[in-house]
N, C-alpha and C positions, 0 to 999 in steps of 0.2 A: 508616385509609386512608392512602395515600400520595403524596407528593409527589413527581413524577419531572422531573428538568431534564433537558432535551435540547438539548445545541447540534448546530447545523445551519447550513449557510454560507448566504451571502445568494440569495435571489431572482434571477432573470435580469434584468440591466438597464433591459429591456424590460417586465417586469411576469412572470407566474409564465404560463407556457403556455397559450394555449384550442386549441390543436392541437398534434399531431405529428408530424413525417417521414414514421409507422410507424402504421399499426394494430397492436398487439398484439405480443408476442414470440414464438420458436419454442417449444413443450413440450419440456422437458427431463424423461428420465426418473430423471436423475439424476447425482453428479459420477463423476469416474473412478475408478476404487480401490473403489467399492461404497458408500458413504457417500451417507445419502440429505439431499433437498435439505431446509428446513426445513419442518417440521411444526407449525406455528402450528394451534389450531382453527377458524381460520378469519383472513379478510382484509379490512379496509374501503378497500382500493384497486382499481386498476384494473392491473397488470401494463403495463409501458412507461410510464408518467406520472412526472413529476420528484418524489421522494421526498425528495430529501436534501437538498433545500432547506428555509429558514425556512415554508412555506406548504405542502411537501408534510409536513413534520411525520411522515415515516415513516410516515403511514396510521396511526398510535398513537391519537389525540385521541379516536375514538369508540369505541374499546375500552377503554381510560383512566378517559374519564368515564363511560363506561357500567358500571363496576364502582365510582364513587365516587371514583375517584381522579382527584390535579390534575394537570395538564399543564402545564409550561412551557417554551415551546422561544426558544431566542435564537440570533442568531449574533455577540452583544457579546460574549465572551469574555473578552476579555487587558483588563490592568491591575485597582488594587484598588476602583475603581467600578466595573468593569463588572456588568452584569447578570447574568451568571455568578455573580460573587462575593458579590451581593447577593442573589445567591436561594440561595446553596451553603447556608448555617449547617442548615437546616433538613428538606432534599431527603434522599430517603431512596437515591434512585436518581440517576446522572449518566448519559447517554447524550448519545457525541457519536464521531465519524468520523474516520479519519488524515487528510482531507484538508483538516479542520476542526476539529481536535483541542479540547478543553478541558485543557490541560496539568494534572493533579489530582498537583500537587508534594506534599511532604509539607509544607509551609505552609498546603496548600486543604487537606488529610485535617486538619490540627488543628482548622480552621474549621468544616469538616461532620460535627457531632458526630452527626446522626441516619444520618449513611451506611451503609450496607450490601451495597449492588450498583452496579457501575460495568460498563455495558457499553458495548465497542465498537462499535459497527453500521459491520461493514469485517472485515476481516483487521489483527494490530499493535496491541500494546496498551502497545509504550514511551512511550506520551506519559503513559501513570499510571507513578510512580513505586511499583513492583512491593515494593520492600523495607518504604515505608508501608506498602503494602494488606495487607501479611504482617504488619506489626505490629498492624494496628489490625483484626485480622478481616474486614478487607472480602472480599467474594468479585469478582472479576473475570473476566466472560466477554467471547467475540468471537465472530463468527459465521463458523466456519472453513471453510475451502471458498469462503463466498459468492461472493467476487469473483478469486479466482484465476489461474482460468483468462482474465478481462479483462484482468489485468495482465499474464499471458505472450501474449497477443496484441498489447498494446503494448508489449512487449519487442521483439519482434518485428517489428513497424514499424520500431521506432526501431533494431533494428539494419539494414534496407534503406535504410530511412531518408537514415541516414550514410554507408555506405559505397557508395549509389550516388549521393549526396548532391544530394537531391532538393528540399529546399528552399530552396539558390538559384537550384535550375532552375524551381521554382514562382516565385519571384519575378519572373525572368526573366520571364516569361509575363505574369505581375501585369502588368509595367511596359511590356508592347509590345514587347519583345525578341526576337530571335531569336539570340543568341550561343551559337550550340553548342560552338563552342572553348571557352567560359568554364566554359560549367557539364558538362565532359568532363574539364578537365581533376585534378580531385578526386572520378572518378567512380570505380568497381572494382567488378568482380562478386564478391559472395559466396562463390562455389563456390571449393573448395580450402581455403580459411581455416581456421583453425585455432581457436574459439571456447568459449570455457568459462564453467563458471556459478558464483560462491559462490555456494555451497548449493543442492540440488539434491531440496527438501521439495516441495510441490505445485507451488508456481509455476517453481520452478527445472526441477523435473524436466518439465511443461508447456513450457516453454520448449525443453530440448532434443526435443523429441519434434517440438514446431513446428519444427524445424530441421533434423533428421535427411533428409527429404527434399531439402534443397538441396546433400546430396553436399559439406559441412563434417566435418570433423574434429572430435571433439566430446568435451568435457575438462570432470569437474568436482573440486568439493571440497567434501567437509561431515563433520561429526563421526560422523555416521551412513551410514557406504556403504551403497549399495542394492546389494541381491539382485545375484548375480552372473548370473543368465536377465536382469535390466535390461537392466545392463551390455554383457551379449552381445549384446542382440536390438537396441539402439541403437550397438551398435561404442562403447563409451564407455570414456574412459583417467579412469581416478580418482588424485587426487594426495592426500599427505597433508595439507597445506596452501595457504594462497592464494600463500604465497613461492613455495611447489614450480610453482604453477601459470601465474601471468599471465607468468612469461619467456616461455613457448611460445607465447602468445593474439595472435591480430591482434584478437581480438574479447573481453571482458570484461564479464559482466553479471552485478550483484549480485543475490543473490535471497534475501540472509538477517537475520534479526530482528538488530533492534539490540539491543546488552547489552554488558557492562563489554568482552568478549574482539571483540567488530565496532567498537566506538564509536573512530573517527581511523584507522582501516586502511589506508585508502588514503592514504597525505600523504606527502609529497616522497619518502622512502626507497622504500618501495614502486610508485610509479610512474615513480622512475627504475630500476626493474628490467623494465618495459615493453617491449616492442619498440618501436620508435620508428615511429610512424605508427600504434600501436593504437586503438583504441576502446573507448569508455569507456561503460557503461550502467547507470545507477541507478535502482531503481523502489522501492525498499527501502527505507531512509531515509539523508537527505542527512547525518546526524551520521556514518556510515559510512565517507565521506570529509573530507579538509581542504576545504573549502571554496576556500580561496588558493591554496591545492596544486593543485589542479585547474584553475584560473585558469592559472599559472606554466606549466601543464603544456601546454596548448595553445595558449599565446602563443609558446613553445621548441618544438614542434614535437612535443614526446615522444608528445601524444594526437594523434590525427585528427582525433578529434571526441569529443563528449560529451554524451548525452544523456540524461535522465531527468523523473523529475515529480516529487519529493518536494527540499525545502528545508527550512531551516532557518533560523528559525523558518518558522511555516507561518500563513497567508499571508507570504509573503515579502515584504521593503520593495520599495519603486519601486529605491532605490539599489543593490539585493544585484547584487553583482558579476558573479553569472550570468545576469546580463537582459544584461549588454554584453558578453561575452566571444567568444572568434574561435571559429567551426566548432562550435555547441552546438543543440542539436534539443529545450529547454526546453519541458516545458508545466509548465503550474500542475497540482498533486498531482489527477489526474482519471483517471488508468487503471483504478483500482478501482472507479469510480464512473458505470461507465455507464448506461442506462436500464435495461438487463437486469438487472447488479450490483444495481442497486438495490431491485429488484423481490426480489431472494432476502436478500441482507443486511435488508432492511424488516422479511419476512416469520421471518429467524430473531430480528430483537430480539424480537419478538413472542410468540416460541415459549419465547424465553429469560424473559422477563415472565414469562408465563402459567406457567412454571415456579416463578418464584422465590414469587409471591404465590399458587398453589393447594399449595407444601408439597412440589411434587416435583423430583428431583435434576436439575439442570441437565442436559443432554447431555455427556458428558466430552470429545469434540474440541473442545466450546467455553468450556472450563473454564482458566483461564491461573492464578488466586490462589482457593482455597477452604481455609475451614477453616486458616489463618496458615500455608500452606505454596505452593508451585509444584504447578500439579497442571493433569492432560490434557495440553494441547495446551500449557499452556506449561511444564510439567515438562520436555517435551520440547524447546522452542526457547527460554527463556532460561536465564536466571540472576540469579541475586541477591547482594548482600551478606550478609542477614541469615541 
């Protein structure tokens, strides 16, 4: 039998939900492109219920224990008492989320000598150090598609977001105000703009597609151009690079996996090739960009604004310089993780589980490290060292 650790971030402040906003979620018959949703044999949840917390424990516990197996789910992570580290030596399985990560360095791979499967429950699996897991046999899945399409809808907020810049006009409101000169005068319509994506895989491409009807100009880049019928049917300018690209963009949004060739992209050289007043959007990951860089950059004016969900580290400290910084539309790492999201990432760990312990081949889109090589889905979107 086996032992599976799961981290999972904390509880609602308030205590874990006895109601919701929502009965229930819409039926989906499945993602775009043909790719069906997961296929778990079945589900000990309720579809819309909080999942991804310490208490919804991914719906796992009684599928788990009802085949013998232990469960252990934390949200202590970080440092070398934590509860993470004190239960690694011996976990056979690590399961834990980008927005909650268990960073599985190649110091945690030496310590978890019984390991063998590390999944993500999420899209993004740079928080395991990919070059261990190829060394040491691990196999690493994610459950692709899951949450996607949630993060190019909040791409997509967040670019209306900023450019019609909507939350000091909320605040405004908050506070009793009526200043409409104040919050006009950083306000700009969309339309006409000029907006592009790195990387242009589900959620990039997601993203332009949520866009194409606001009569934008629409620019991407990735290693992998799409289909020239894409292309055509979205009016879309393909560049060879991110250099080639952001001169043109009033609007910029990352959309692609970190790895040796994204990791500090964006930092002072690169964004002072911006147009001056651009916009800046990250939902990808924060190592993507400089961190100060981006700071620098819209204290000078060079960005508009900046906004995204993903940091570094994650949870972020109280002091990280993007909680105080001018003109930024921050949340904490939550796009991917909505009640919907969560309900299909729950249900593909699950699917992934039921694979690994009845002996049959994982799904290959959600296959990142198998067998000491890059394979599926992440053949296709990283790299490695080794």
């Amino acid at each position: 039998m086996a032992k599976v650790l799961c981290v999972l971030y904390d509880d609602p402040v308030d205590g874990y939900p006895k109601e919701y906003a929502r009965d229930g979620l819409p039926e989906l018959s499945g993602y775009p492109g043909g790719q069906t949703l997961p296929t778990p044999s079945a589900i000990d949840f309720t579809p819309g219920v909080l999942l991804g917390s310490v208490s919804g424990e991914l719906g796992l516990r009684e599928y788990l224990e009802g085949a013998g197996h232990t469960l252990v789910v934390t949200s202590d992570k970080d440092g070398a008492d934590s509860t993470f580290d004190r239960e690694l030596p011996d976990a056979d399985v690590v399961i834990s989320q980008p927005f909650w990560p268990a960073y599985m360095t190649a110091e945690r791979f030496e310590k978890a000598r019984n390991l063998k499967l590390i999944i993500t429950a999420g899209i993004g699996s740079d928080h395991t150090d990919l070059d261990a897991a190829v060394r040491k046999g691990v196999t690493v899945a994610e459950v692709t598609y899951s949450n996607s399409i949630s993060v190019a809808e909040h791409v997509v907020m967040m670019i209306l977001s900023l450019v019609r810049d909507y939350l000091p006009a909320w605040e405004v409101v908050k506070e009793g105000g009526w200043n409409i000169a104040d919050v006009v005068k950083r306000s700009y319509d969309l339309e006409g703009m000029h907006v592009g994506t790195v990387a242009a895989g589900r959620i990039g491409l997601a993203v332009l597609k949520r866009l194409a009807p606001f009569d934008v100009h629409l620019h991407y880049t990735d290693r992998h151009r799409l289909p020239r019928e894409v292309e055509e049917s979205l009016n879309l300018t393909w560049h060879e690079s991110t250099a080639d690209m952001v001169p043109v963009c009033d609007v910029v949004t990352i959309n692609a996996p970190l790895h040796p060739e994204t990791e500090g992209l964006f930092g002072d050289e690169l964004l002072s090739t911006m147009k001056r007043g651009a916009y800046l959007i990250d939902t990808a990951r924060a190592r993507i960009t400089d961190r100060d860089a981006i700071v620098r950059a819209l204290q000078s004016g060079r960005l508009a604004g900046y906004a995204g969900d993903v940091w570094f580290p994650q949870p972020a400290p109280p002091d990280h310089p993007w909680r105080t910084m001018p003109h930024h539309g921050m949340t904490p790492h939550m796009s991917g993780s909505s009640l919907s999201a969560q309900a299909r990432y729950s249900a593909g760990t699950r699917e992934i589980l039921e694979c690994f312990f009845e002996g049959r081949p994982i799904r290959e889109e959600y296959l990142i490290v198998e067998g000491g090589h890059l394979a599926g889905a992440g053949a296709h979107s990283y790299s490695t060292k080794e």
